[in-house]
N, C-alpha and C positions, 0 to 999 in steps of 0.2 A: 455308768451314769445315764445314759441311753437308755436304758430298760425300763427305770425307775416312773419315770412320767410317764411313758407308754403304756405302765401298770397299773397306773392309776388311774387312768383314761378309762380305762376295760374292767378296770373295777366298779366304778360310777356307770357306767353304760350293761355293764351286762349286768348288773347285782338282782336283775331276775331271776339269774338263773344259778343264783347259789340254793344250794339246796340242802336240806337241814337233814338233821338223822330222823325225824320220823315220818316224811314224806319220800325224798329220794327217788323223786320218777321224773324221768324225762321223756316226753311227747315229741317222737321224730315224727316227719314226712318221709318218704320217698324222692331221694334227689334232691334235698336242701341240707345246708351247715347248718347245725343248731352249734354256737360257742358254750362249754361250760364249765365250772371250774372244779375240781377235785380235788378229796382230800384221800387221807390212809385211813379213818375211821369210817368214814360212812359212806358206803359204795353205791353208787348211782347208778339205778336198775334204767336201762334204756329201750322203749318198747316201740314198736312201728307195729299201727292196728288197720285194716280194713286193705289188708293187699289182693291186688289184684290176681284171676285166677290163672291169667297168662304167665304171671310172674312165675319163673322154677325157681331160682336163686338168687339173693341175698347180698351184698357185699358192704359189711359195716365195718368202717375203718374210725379210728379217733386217732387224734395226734398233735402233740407239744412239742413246743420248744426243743427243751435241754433235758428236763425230770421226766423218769420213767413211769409208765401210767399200764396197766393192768388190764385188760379185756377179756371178757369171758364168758360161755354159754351158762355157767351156775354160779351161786355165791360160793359156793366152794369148788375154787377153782384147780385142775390137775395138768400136770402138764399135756395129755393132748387133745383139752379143752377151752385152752387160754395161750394166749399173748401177752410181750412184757417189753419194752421198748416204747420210744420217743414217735414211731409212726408202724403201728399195729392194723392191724385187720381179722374179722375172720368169716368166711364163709357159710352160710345158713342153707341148706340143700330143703325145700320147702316141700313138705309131705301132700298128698292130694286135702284138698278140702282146707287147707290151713291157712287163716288170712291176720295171724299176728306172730309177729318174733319179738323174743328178749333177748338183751344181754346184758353184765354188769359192768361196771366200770368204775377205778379208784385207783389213787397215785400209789406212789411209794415213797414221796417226802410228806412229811410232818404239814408242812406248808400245804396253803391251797395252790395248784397249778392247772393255772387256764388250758382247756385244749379246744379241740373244733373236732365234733362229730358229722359222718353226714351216712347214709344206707342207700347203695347204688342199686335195682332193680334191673335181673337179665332174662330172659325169655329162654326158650328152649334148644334156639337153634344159636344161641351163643357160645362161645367156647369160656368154658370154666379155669380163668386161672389159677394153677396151683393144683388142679384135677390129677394131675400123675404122679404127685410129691412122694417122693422113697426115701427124700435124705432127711427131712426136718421131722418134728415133732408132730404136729398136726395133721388128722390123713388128708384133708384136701386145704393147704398152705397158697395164699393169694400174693404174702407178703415178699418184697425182696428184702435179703438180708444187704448189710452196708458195711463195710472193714475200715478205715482211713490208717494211712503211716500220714508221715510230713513229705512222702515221694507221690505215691497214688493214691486213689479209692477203688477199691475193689465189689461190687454188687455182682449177687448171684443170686437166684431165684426158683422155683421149682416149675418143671413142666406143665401146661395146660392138660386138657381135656375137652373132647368133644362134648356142648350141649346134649341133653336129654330133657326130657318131658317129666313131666311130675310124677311119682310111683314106678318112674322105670328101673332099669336097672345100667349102672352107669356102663359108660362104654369101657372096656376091655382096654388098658395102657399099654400091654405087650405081645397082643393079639395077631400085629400085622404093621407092615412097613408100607401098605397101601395107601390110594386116596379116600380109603374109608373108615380108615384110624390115624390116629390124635397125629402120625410123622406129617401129615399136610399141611399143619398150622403151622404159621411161621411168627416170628416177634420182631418188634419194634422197639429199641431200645430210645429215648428223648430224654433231653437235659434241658435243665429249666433255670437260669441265671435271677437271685436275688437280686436285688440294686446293690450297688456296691456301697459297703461303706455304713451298712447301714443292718445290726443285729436286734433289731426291737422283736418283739413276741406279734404284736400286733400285722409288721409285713409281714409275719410269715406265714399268719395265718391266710393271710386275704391272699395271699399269692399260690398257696397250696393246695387253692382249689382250685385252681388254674390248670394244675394236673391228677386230679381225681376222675375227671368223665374224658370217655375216648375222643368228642368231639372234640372237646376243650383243649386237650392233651396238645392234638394234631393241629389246633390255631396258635397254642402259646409255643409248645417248646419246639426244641432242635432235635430231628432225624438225627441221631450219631450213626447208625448201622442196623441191619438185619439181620435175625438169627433163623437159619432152619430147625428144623425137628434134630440133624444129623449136627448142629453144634451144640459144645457145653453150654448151658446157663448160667455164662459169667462173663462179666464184661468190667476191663480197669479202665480208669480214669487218672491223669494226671492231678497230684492234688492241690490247691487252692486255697490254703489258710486265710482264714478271714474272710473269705467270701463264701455265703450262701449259694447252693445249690441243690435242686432238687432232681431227682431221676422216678421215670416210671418207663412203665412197660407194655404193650398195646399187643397183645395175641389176636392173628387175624386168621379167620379160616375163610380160605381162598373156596370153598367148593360155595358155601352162602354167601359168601361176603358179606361176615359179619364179625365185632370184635367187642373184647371188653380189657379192661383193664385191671391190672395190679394193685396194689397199694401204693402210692404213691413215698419217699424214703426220701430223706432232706439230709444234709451235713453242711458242719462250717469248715470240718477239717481241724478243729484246735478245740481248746476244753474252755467253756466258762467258767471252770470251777476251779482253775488254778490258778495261783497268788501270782506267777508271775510266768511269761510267754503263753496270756490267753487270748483268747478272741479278739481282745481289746487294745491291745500290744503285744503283737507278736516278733514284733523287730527286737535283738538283743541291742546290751548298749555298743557291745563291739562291733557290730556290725553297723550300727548305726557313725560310730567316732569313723570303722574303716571309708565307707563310702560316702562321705559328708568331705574327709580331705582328700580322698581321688577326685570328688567333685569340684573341689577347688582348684586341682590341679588340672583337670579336663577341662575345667570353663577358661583358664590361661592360653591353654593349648588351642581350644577352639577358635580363638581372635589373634596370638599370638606365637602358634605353634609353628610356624618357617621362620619369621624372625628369631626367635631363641630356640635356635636347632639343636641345639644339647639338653634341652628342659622336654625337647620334643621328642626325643629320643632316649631320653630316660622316663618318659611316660609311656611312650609304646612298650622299652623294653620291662617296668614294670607290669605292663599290663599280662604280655605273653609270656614271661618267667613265672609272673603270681599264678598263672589259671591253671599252668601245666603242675608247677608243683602243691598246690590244693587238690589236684585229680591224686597226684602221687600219694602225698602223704596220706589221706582221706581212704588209698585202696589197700595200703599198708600198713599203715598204723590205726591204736584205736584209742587216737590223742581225741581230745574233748573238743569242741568247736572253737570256744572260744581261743584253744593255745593253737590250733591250727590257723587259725587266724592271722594271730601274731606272727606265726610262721612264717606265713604266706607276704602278709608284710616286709618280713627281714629279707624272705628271698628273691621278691618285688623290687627290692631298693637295689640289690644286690645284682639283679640282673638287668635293670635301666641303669648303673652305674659303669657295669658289664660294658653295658651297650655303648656308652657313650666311649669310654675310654678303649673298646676297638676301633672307633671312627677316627679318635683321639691320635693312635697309633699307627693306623694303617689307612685311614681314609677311603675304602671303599663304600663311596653314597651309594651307589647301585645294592648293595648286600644290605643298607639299615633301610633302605626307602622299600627295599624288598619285603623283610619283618615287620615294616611299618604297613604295607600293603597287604599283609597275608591279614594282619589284625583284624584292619579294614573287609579282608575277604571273609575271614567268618563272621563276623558283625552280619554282613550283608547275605551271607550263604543262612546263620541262625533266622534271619527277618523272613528271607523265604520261605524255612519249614517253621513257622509260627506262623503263617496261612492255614489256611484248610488244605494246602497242597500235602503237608507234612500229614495229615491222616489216613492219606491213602495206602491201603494193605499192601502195595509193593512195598512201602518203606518200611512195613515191619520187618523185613530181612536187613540184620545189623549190614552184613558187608553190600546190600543195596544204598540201604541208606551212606552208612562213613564213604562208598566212595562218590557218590552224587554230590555229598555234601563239601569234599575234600574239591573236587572238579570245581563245584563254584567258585570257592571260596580261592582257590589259586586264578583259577579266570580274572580275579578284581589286578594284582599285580601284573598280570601275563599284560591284559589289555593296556596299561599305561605304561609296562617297561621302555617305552617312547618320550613319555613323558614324565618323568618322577618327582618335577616340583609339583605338577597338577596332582599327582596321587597323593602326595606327602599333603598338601594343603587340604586335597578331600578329606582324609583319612583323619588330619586332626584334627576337620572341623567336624566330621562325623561322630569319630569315638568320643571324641573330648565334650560333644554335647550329651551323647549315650550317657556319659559319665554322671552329667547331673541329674538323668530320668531315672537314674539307679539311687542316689542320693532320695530324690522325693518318694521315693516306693518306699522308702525305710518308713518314712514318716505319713506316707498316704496311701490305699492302696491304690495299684494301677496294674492291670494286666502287662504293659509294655514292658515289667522286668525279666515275664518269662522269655522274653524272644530267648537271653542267654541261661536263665535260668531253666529251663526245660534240655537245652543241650549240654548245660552240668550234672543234671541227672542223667541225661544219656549215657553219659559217658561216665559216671560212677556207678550205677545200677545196671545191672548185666538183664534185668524184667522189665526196663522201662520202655522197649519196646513195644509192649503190646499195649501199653497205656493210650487213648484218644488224649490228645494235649489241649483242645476245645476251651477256651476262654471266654469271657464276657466281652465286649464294647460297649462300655459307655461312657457319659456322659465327661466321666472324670478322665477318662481315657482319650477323647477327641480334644482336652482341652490340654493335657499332656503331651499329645502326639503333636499339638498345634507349636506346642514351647519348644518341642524340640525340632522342629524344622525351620523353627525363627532364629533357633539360635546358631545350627547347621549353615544356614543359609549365610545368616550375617556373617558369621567367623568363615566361610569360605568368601565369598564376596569381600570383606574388609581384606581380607590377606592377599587375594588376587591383586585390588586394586592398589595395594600397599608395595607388594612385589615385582610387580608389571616390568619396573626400570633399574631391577635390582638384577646383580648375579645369582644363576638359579641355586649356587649352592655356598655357604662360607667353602674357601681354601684350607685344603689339609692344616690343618695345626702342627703335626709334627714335621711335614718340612718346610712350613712358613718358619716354626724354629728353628730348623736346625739354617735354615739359608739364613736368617737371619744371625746366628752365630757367627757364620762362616764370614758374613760381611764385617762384623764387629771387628772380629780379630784379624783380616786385611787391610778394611781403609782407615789408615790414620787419618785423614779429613775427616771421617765422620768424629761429632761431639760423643759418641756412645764407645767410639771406641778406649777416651781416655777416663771412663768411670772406671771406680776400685773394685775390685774381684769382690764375691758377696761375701765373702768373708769380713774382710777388713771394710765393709760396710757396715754388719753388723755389729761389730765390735766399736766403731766411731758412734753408731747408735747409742750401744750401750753405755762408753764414757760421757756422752752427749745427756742421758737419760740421770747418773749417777752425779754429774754436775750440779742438776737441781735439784737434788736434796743436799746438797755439802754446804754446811754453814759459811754467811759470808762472813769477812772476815773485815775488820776495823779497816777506814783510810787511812795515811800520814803512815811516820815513823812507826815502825817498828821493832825498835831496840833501845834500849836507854841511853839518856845523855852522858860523854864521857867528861867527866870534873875533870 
């Protein structure tokens, strides 16, 4: 429904630039977007005239939405003279004397589908991305290719090459490991966050040019990392359903200090084109019913969770039985989401009922304020590596990471084992609030659901390692992160000031009963000791109950008069 008006918008406003079948020319500049729109019939010949004679190379990129759009040096286009994908490019190596290029351009749906052209201009001592390309199609490839699961994003790309001068002959790719071949260049990998929340065609045009020129590149997006000549060209990303993101890629040669850039490659990480679990509702209903009543059950806990220490204690124990056996079943079975789910529920209930009814019998507070505390510690151990601290390459060693991460997260229990009402209070007003920002993510996005969700993939995925976990902040984010420290705060605050004059724990239940037994049936002075055993209480119940349906029955005599 988003789309709809946004297309119409750009239909009214650009309809210059429709173009019919017997004209079909588009008049580029040098270094500006021209918007245009395309069909499958009539391909749109795109010409850039009076180039400069500094200029050696060319860099003409177009790119849509969602539909696949067509790019190519002839109308009959071959595979390693053309591109096919949603953010294309290709490379024009410019002969001496030559001051126009063409190329063509046209979708592959039926429909018209808007895209944005623009032709970036390099000089000699530039480096040429995509100059040593061995794996793809095309012999000098600019473009990064893009993979998404619902785990990562995967981009990889083909090696640069040193600048040349016009009519030269290019430089040598496997000549030498010196600083006078292409191993000197080094790359820039940058991530470019959409606004959240928000898939029109229109933001993504205006924002995708944001990452097309090197300069632009290096004011809008985020450094993720550097590549040398000696690493692969490939780099994963954690992935991001629903949210826009763009990546490009910036080769810099350190002897000029000079650079140019990639094609610029966009994803939302989910399909527009599917009836259901798309861009536009990606939340299932199951998951939406599961975490809507945790969230009801959190937000009790949060203001209420030391007062009713068994409701409090069967939401911890829900919490820490569900997540382990979701890892479990999830690494061994290859049940469907939705019944894992369910699972995950039964054995959630299953072990906060667990939970309660060990305390029930044995009353060790120290051992459930403990579980209650670890919950708390990975809460708070997850918050840290959803920082930028979590991207740093030590932590791509798994047993670096689980034991750094295992350290914190025990530190949160260690630190209060002094104090266990304060932890138990922290810990419900913490997770019990967590509870409801998992709840709104069903239904909004917010990055805050990765803090746990990127350590559920850790730990189900044996390659999420090497993924950068980098997310957005914004706007919907600072107003979410706001709700949940208001609500953290109050349910810790209310329950402190509630507590203050209270015993820091209820007394064992099983031997406040059994002492109480034992009283019953020694003091004959007590009133409880002369109630009837539950038997023959039940059973006066039942006669009591069986009364009032027995017909009444006439007053007066009841037998005839004897004559």
């Amino acid at each position: 429904m988003r789309l709809f008006p946004c297309a119409l918008v750009l239909l009214g406003l650009l309809g210059v630039l429709r173009h019919s079948g017997a004209s079909g020319l588009l008049e580029l500049s040098l270094g500006k977007f021209r918007n245009v729109l395309l069909n499958q019939t009539n391909p749109v010949e795109a010409v850039i005239r009076n180039i400069a004679s500094n200029v050696t190379v060319v860099i003409f990129q177009v790119h849509a939405q969602q539909s696949d759009v067509v790019i190519s040096f002839d109308k009959n286009p071959s595979v390693n003279s053309s591109g096919t994908g949603v953010d294309k490019g290709l490379v024009s190596i410019l002969r001496p004397q030559q001051t126009i290029c063409t190329w063509y351009l046209w979708s592959l749906d039926a429909s018209q589908v808007l895209s944005t052209a623009i032709s970036i201009p390099y000089m000699e001592k530039d480096p040429i991305p995509g100059g040593c390309n061995l794996e793809f199609d095309l012999e000098v490839d600019p473009n990064i290719y893009l993979d998404y699961t619902v785990v990562d994003i995967h981009i990889k790309f083909a090696p640069a090459n040193l600048g040349y001068a016009r009519g030269a002959n290019p430089p040598s790719c496997d000549s030498g490991t010196g600083q006078n071949s292409r191993w000197r260049l080094r790359y820039d990998v940058y991530q470019y966050f959409l606004p959240e929340n928000e898939l029109s065609e229109m933001v993504l045009m205006s924002h995708i040019r944001k990452m097309s020129e090197v300069q632009s590149i290096k004011t809008n997006g985020i450094k993720m990392l550097t590549l040398t000549a000696d690493d692969k060209t490939n780099v994963y990303f954690s992935s991001l359903p629903g949210q826009g993101v763009i990546y490009n890629v910036i080769v810099w040669d350190p002897l000029w200090n000079t650079s140019a850039a990639y094609i610029p490659v966009h994803t939302y990480a989910c399909s527009f084109a599917d009836l259901v679990d798309n861009c536009s509702s990606l939340s299932k209903l199951s998951t939406k019913v599961f975490f809507t009543a945790l969230a009801v059950l959190g937000l009790f806990t949060c203001f209420f969770g030391h007062r009713f220490w068994k409701t409090d204690l069967f939401f911890m124990g829900f919490i820490f039985t569900g997540f382990f056996f979701f890892v479990l079943i999830t690494r061994v079975t290859g049940l469907g989401y939705d019944v894992r789910l369910i699972l995950t529920a039964v054995a959630g209930i299953i072990g906060g009922l667990f939970l309660v009814a060990s305390w029930w019998r044995f009353g060790s507070v120290l051992l459930c304020v403990f579980i209650i505390g670890l919950v708390l510690g990975f809460l708070f151990s997850s918050t840290v590596f959803f920082t930028p601290l979590g991207d740093y390459r030590v932590f791509r060693d798994d047993v670096v990471f689980w034991v750094t991460f295992s350290s914190v997260a025990l530190m949160i229990p260690v630190l209060f084992v002094g104090c266990p009402r304060i932890l138990n209070i922290l810990a419900s007003g913490i997770v019990g609030s967590y509870a409801v920002i998992l709840a709104i993510a069903c239904y909004v996005y917010t990055s805050l659901a990765y803090i746990t969700l990127d350590l559920l993939r850790r730990v189900l995925n044996d390659y999420f390692s090497r993924a950068y976990t980098n997310v957005p902040f914004q706007t919907n984010d600072f107003i979410i992160l706001s709700v949940w420290i208001m609500l953290a705060l109050s349910g810790v605050t209310v329950q402190l000031r509630r507590e203050r004059s209270e015993v820091p724990f209820p007394p064992h239940p099983y031997l406040t009963w059994k002492r109480e037994r034992e009283r019953r049936s020694t003091n004959v002075l007590d009133p409880s000791h002369h109630i009837p055993p539950l038997r023959d209480r039940i059973h006066n119940k039942l006669l009591h109950i069986k009364e009032l349906f027995q017909k009444e029955q006439p007053a007066g005599e009841r037998t005839p008069l004897l004559l």
